[in-house]
C-alpha positions, -999 to +999 in steps of 0.1 A: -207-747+259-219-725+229-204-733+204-204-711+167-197-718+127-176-699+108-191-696+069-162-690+049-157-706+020-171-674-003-148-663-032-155-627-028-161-620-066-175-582-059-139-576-041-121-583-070-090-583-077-079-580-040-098-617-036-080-628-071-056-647-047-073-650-012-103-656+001-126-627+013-120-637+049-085-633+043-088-601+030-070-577+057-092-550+074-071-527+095-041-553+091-060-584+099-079-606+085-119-599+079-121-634+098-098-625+125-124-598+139-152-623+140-134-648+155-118-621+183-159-612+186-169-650+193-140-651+219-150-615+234-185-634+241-172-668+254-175-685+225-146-704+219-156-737+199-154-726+165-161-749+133-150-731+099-168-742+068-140-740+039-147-736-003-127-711-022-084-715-011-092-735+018-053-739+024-047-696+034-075-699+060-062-735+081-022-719+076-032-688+093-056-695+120-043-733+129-063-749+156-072-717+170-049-713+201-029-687+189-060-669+189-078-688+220-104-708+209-105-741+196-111-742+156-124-775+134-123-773+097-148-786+072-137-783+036-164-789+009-151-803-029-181-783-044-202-752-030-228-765-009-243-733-001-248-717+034-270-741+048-254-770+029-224-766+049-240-764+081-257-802+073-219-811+066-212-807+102-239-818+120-227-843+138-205-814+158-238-793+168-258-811+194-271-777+212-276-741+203-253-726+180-243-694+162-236-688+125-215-659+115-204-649+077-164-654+079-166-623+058-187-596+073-174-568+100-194-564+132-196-557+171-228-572+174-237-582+212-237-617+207-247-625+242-276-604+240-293-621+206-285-659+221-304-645+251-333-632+224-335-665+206-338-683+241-365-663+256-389-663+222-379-697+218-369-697+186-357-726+163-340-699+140-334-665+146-320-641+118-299-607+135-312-577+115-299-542+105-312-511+094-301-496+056-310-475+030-308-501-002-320-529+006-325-548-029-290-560-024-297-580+005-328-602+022-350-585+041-377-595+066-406-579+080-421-587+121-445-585+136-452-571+169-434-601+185-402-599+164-419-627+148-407-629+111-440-634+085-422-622+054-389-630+037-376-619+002-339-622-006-325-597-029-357-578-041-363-557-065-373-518-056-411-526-065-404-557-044-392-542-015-412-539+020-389-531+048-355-517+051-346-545+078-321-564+058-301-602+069-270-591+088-255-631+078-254-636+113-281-669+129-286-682+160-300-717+155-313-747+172-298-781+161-330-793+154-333-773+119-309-795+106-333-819+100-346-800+074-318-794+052-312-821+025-276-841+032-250-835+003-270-812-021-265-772-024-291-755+001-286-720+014-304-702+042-316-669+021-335-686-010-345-721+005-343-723+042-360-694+056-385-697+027-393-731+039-398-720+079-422-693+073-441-720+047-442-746+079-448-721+104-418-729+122-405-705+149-379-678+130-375-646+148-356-615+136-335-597+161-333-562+153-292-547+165-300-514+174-268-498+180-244-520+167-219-517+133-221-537+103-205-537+072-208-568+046-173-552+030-196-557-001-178-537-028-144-517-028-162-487-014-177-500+014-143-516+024-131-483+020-155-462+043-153-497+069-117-486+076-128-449+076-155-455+106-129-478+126-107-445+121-130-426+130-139-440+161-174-447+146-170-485+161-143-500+187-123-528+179-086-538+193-057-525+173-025-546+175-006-516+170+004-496+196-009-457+201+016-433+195-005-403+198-043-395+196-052-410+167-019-423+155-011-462+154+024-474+152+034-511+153+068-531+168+096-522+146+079-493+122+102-464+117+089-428+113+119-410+101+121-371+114+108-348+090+079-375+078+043-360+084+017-383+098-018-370+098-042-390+117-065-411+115-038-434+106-020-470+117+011-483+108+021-519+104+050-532+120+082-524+101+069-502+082+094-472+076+083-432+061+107-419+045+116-379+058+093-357+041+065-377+031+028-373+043+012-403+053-030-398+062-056-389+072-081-417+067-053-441+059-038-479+071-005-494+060+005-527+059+037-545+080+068-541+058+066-516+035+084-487+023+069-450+019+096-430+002+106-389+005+080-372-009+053-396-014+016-385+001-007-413+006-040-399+022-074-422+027-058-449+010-055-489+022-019-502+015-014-539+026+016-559+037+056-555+018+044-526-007+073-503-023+059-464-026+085-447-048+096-413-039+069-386-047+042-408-056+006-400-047-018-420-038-056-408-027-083-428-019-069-461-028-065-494-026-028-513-032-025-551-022+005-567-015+038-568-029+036-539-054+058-516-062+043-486-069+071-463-086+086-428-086+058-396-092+034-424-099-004-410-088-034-437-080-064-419-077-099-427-055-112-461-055-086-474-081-077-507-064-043-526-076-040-564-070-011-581-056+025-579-068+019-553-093+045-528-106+031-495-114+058-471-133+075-441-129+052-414-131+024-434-141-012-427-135-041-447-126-074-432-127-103-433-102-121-466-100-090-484-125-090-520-112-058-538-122-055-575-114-027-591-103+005-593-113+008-565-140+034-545-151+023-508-164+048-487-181+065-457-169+046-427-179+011-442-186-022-434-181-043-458-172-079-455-180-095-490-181-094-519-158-062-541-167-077-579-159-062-600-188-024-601-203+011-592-182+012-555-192-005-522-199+023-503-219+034-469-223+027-466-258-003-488-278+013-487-311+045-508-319+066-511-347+040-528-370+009-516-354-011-521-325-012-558-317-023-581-287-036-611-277-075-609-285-098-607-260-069-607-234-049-579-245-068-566-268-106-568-260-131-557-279-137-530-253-104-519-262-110-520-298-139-494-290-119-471-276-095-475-300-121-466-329-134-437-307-096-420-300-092-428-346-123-403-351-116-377-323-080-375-340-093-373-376-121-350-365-154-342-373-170-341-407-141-365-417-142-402-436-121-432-433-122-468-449-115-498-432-109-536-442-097-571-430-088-604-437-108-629-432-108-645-398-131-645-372-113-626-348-103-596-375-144-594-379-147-589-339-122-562-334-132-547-368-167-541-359-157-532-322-136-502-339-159-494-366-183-485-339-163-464-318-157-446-351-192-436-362-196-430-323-173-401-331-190-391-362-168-404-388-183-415-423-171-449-428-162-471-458-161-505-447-143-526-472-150-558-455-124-585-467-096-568-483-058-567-487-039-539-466-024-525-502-058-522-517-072-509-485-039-483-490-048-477-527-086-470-523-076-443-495-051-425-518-071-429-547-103-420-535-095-387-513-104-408-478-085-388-450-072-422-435-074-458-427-074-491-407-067-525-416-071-552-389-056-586-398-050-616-373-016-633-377-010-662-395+021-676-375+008-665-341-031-672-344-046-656-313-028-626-320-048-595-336-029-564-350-044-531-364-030-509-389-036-473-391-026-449-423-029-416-432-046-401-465-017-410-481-023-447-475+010-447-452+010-458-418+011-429-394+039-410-377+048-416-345+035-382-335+000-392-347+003-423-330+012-407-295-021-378-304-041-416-304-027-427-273-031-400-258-069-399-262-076-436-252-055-428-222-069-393-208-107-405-226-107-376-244-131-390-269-159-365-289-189-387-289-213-374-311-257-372-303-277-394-323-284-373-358-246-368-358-235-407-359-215-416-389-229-435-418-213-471-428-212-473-466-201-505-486-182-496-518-188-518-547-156-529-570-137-519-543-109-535-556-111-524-596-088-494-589-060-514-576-060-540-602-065-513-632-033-494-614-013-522-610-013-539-642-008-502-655+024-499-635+041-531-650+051-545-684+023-570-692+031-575-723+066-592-712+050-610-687+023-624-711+047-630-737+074-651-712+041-680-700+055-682-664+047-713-644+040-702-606+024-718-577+007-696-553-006-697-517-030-674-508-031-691-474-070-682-471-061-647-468-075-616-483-048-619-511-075-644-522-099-609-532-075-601-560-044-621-575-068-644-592-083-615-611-049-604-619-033-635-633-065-642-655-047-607-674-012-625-674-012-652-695+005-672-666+002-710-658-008-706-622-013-732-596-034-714-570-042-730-537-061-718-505-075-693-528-112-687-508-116-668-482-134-685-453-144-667-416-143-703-402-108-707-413-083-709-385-050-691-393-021-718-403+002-711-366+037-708-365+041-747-363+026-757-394+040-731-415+074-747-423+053-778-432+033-761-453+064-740-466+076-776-478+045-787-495+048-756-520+088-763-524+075-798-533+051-784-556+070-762-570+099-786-582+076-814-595+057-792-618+090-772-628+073-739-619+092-707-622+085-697-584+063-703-554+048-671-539+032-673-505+009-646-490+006-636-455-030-630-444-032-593-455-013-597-487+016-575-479+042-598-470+055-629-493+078-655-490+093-665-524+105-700-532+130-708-561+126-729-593+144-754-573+121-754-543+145-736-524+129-710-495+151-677-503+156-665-467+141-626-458+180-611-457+185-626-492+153-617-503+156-583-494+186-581-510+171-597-542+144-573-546+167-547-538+187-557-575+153-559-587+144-523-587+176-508-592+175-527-627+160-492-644+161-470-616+199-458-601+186-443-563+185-453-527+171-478-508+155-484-472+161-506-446+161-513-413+193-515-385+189-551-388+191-556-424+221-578-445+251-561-459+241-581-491+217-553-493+245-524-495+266-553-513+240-551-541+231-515-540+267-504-547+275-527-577+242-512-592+251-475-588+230-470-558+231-456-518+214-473-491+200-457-459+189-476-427+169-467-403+149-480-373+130-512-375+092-511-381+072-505-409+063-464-402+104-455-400+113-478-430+081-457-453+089-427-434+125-423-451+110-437-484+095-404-486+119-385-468+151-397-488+130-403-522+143-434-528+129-463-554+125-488-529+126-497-494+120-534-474+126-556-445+138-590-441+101-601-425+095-602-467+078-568-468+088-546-500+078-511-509+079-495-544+072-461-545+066-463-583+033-477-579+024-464-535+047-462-506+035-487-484+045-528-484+030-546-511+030-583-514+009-583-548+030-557-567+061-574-552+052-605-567+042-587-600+078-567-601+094-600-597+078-617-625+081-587-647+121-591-639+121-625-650+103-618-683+125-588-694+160-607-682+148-649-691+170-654-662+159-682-638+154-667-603+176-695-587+203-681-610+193-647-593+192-664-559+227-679-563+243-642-573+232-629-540+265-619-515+267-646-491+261-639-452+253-653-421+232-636-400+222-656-363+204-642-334+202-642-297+176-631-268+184-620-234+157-609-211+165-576-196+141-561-172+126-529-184+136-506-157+177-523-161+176-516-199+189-482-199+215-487-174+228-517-194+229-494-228+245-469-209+274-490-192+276-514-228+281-481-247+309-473-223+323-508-227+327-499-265+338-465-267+369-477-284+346-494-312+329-478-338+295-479-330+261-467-346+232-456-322+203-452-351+180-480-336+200-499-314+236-500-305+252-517-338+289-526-331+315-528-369+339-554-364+367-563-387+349-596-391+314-586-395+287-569-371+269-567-339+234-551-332+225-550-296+187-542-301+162-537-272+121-550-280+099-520-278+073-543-261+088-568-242+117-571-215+139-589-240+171-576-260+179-593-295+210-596-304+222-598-339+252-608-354+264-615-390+294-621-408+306-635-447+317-669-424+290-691-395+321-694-376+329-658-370+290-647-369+289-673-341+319-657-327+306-622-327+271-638-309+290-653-277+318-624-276+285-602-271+262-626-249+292-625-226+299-590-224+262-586-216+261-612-192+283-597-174+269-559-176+236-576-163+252-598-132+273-564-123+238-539-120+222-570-104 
């Protein structure tokens, strides 16, 4: 008996992301497996003793198809540890072919007449003979040429156009004779295209092409051919047997699927089983649906493929797409032509996705989002690109240099033509990526730009203000969390944008409205000189350095390799000040310190700082606008306290108010008060805190991350003038800054994370804020909860489905109380909308 191989162990790369987490056999074509039509094709031509050559997810093929008799034929496995190539698997299985055999590609769709070429290859005697097809682009296949005996005296896989010299491509489909086996090494990667056939027609061995007049092939090469397969089975084009039953002409329905009255169903179309359309949705023409899923009122899906236990929200559109399994696709959400989303993604509320977006598995994209760009790396493609300190992301998975591009491209169309804009970063490798990336989609839009190189982010801010620039953009990778990149982005002031100017940005990189400029209109890159003179010169200007001269200060400093390194040595050489400096030289092959070697490192200044009976320890972040400040005793001064501290600090001459965020200490309004002064808060992030700087005029504003503003001298954080006010403090008052320290109101503060799913989150705030109603409450960034004993802030993350919860209190005991009373009350909100 005839007996046939399966070649299946291809991974399908150009089908990607539906082959992410199947093979391309697996891959469903009108609800069934690719496979599953060429093994019902070998049955339909008595071929029912079927060997399966395995590779890529072996495991999905055997589960499904068994030993065959569910589909009755008889099916034997070979699995190969590495890729052996087309004819390398064949050799693996050689002992199971002992007469004439077929090959078949496990992932190509056909209705060859199989008995007809077996009868071909017989009668020309053939030891190999190749089935052949007709197309119009051939250079992405092999192609033969005959002679007048079907006789094949030419062979070239995958030419080139000036290569080409027929249009008679390899349809991956063989009849062989056992006997060519002999010429295919044992155990070593061989396959039919490159070194087989090249090798008959060098021998003179018998290979014939059989030409398929007639007959349908597709190689379901690309997303668009798998697209237009299912059109021409629609169509009628090409017969195959549909397991779901005809309703109507044209119209497939299978066991169990529920077409509720008032849905529209326009064929071409099939159904899976238990499938159910909601009343008044459209579903087709041109279009298949998977078993178990929902199509909800209002939704039109038209020429679209939608696989197995898919979700379609209520008025959603979908045209001329692809959705794998288990995805939710949400309400008024539009996927556009040839966008294909992998398995068990969750697309948004109103979200779009553009034509030909390809979004890998298992993402989550934000209600209200445009999608522009294929989504293959990270969990998420959010609403909204900046956060509350930036734009930040994993590099090269969230945020890709490609990204970056675009990101530099949406900076100039916003800015507009004719316009200039510096830019700087710190020193690490990954900064210089993403810098470059953006610096060319900025001249791409025709912006002048002054490219800073290595500098601090309050430099950076100073040269723009100083100089007349009409904006900026730091990028800086994070010391704690090393593969994380963020990007700063300020005004002509020097001050980070408004949220209004960050949504303009967004909404360029996501609709692509970018102006891209023609060559004589491409922006110019110019490299500034003593770049750094004006801030220093301003600086020093701003503060008493004659006190500080005059007091000899001992310090030890860590620049931590970062761009602080550019200038606080400069500085201090004008200070008269007994400096320890370490880490002081900026290196691209340093590698950020990482959030687990920064308390050690933390320890080794303390250390420092008490042996040589220095006045403080300063330590930079790596853009020099954040500080951690250690005591004369070596003592860390936590960011609450510190806050607070340099809160006293510049209300010393200056009665006025200060900025904070939701989250910050009491000690802050503690200190504030007893010094004549008000205190606003406002939401966390580094745009709201400088926003109400300006706003409310006030002398100072901070967070507890150990960011500090001083309007005297620029709105924006400042870790170098920070560190300058401080020691100018200590000169005019002699007072040690433990002393200082130890005066500091006394709180607790402790937090908590609960993971909240994103689309739960407003129906928790809702139904918590109704749990309070008897509370006083305060709903500026958060809900923040005044108890008799302290305070609660229930505070959602902007980009992650978490919720902090903060607590704090004069006492531990009662800030721990306040943290459970709350995790409880939440837990049980949560459990009840569950």
């Amino acid at each position: 008996m005839l007996k046939a191989v399966i070649m299946a162990g291809g991974e399908g790369t150009r089908l990607r992301p539906l082959t992410s987490n199947r093979p391309k056999p697996m891959v469903p074509l009108c609800n069934k497996p690719i496979m599953e039509h060429s093994v019902n094709l070998l049955r339909e031509h008595n071929v029912k003793d079927i060997i399966v050559t395995l590779y890529y997810l072996p495991s999905l093929i055997v589960n499904y198809f068994g030993d065959g008799s569910a589909f009755g034929v008889s099916i034997k496995y070979s699995v190969e540890r590495s890729p052996l190539g087309t004819a390398g698997g064949i050799k693996k299985v050689e002992d199971l072919l002992d007469d004439t055999f077929i090959v078949i590609s496990g992932d190509v769709f056909t209705n060859i007449n199989l008995t007809d070429i077996v009868r071909f290859h017989k009668k020309k005697g053939a030891l190999v003979t190749i089935a052949l097809t007709r197309v119009t682009d051939p250079t992405e296949y092999g192609i033969a040429l005959l002679d007048d005996e079907f006789r094949i005296r030419k062979f070239l896989e995958k030419p080139s156009w000036s290569e080409v010299f027929s249009n008679l491509v390899n349809m991956g489909i063989y009849v062989m004779e056992p006997d060519v086996l002999r010429l295919i090494p044992k155990d070593k990667k061989f396959d039919f295209s490159r070194d087989l056939f090249p090798l008959l027609l060098k021998k003179d061995e018998a290979l014939y092409g059989y030409v398929a007049e007639g007959s349908y092939w597709s190689d379901l090469g690309n997303h668009e051919q798998y697209l237009n397969t299912h059109y021409d089975i629609l169509d009628g084009k090409v017969k195959i047997p549909i397991e779901e039953s005809r309703a109507e002409e044209g119209v497939f329905i299978g066991e169990g699927a529920i077409i509720e009255d008032g849905a529209r169903i326009e064929p071409p179309v099939i159904i899976g089983k238990w499938t159910r359309v909601r009343r008044g949705a459209k579903v087709g023409p041109f279009t298949v649906i998977g078993p178990f899923t929902i199509v909800e009122e209002g939704a039109r899906v038209s020429r679209s493929v939608i696989w197995d236990h898919v979700y379609v929200g209520s008025n959603a559109k979908i045209r001329g797409a692809i959705i794998a399994s288990n995805c939710k696709i949400g309400e008024g959400a539009a996927i556009f032509e040839e966008a294909v989303v992998g398995d068990e993604c969750q697309v948004g509320n109103y979200a779009i996705i553009r034509a030909r977006v390809k979004i890998w598995p298992f993402k989550v994209i934000d209600p209200y989002t445009m999608v522009s760009m294929n989504i293959k790396w990270g969990m998420k493609w959010p609403r909204t690109i900046f956060g509350p300190w930036g734009i930040e992301g994993v590099v090269n998975i969230e945020l890709t240099p490609e990204l970056a591009t675009r990101i530099g491209l949406a900076i100039g169309t916003w800015l507009g033509r004719g316009k200039a804009i510096a830019v700087a970063r710190d020193p690490y490798r990954s900064s210089r990526m993403i810098k470059r990336a953006i610096v060319s989609g900025l001249i791409a839009s025709g912006l002048k730009v002054y490219n800073l190189r290595i500098a601090p982010t309050p430099v950076l801010r100073h040269y723009v203000r100083s100089m007349g620039i009409d904006g900026g953009v730091m990028v800086e990778t994070s010391v704690v969390r090393p593969n994380v990149v963020k990007i700063k982005v300020f005004n002509k002031e020097g001050v980070e944008i408004d949220v209004a100017d960050e949504r303009r940005i967004e909404g360029i990189v996501q609709k692509e409205e970018y102006r891209r400029v023609l060559s004589d209109e491409i922006g110019e890159i110019v490299y500034p000189a003593e770049f750094t003179s004006p801030y220093i010169k301003s600086s020093l200007k701003a503060i008493d350095v004659k006190a500080i001269r005059a007091a000899e200060l001992r310090i030890v400093i860590d620049c931590l390799s970062g761009s602080s390194s550019t200038v606080i040595p400069q500085i201090l050489d004008r200070l008269n000040v007994d400096v320890l400096l370490m880490n002081s030289r900026t290196d691209d092959n340093a590698v950020p310190l990482g959030i687990c070697n920064m308390p050690k490192n933390l320890d080794t200044i303390s250390s420092i700082v008490k042996t040589l009976h220095a006045d403080m320890g300063i330590v930079f972040d790596e853009d020099a606008d954040r500080i951690v400040v250690i005591d004369d005793k070596g003592r860390r001064i936590p960011g609450d306290l510190a806050l607070a501290l340099f809160a006293h600090i510049a209300l010393e001459k200056r009665k006025g108010t200060i900025v904070v965020p939701s989250t910050a200490s009491r000690a802050v309004e503690e200190i504030a008060y007893s010094r004549g002064g008000s205190v606003i808060r406002t939401k966390t992030g580094a745009k709201y805190v400088l926003r109400d700087i300006v706003r409310h005029r006030a002398v100072f504003g901070g967070e507890e991350r150990g960011t500090y503003a001083f309007p005297e001298f620029q709105v924006g954080f400042d870790g170098i003038y920070s560190m300058l006010k401080l020691m100018e403090y200590m000169a005019h008052t002699g007072e040690k800054l433990s002393k200082l320290y130890d005066s500091m109101p006394m709180y607790f503060m402790l937090r908590r994370e609960v993971k909240v799913p994103y689309e739960r989150r407003g129906e928790l705030l809702r139904l918590l804020l109704e749990e309070l109603r008897e509370q006083e409450v305060d709903t500026v960034d958060g809900i923040k909860v005044l108890e008799a004993i302290g305070w609660v802030l229930i505070h959602p993350r902007p980009d992650e489905p978490l919720v902090d919860i903060y607590a704090e209190s004069p006492k531990r005991e009662d800030a721990e109380v306040l943290i459970r009373k709350y995790l409880t009350l939440i837990d049980g909100i949560i459990k009840g909308v569950s």
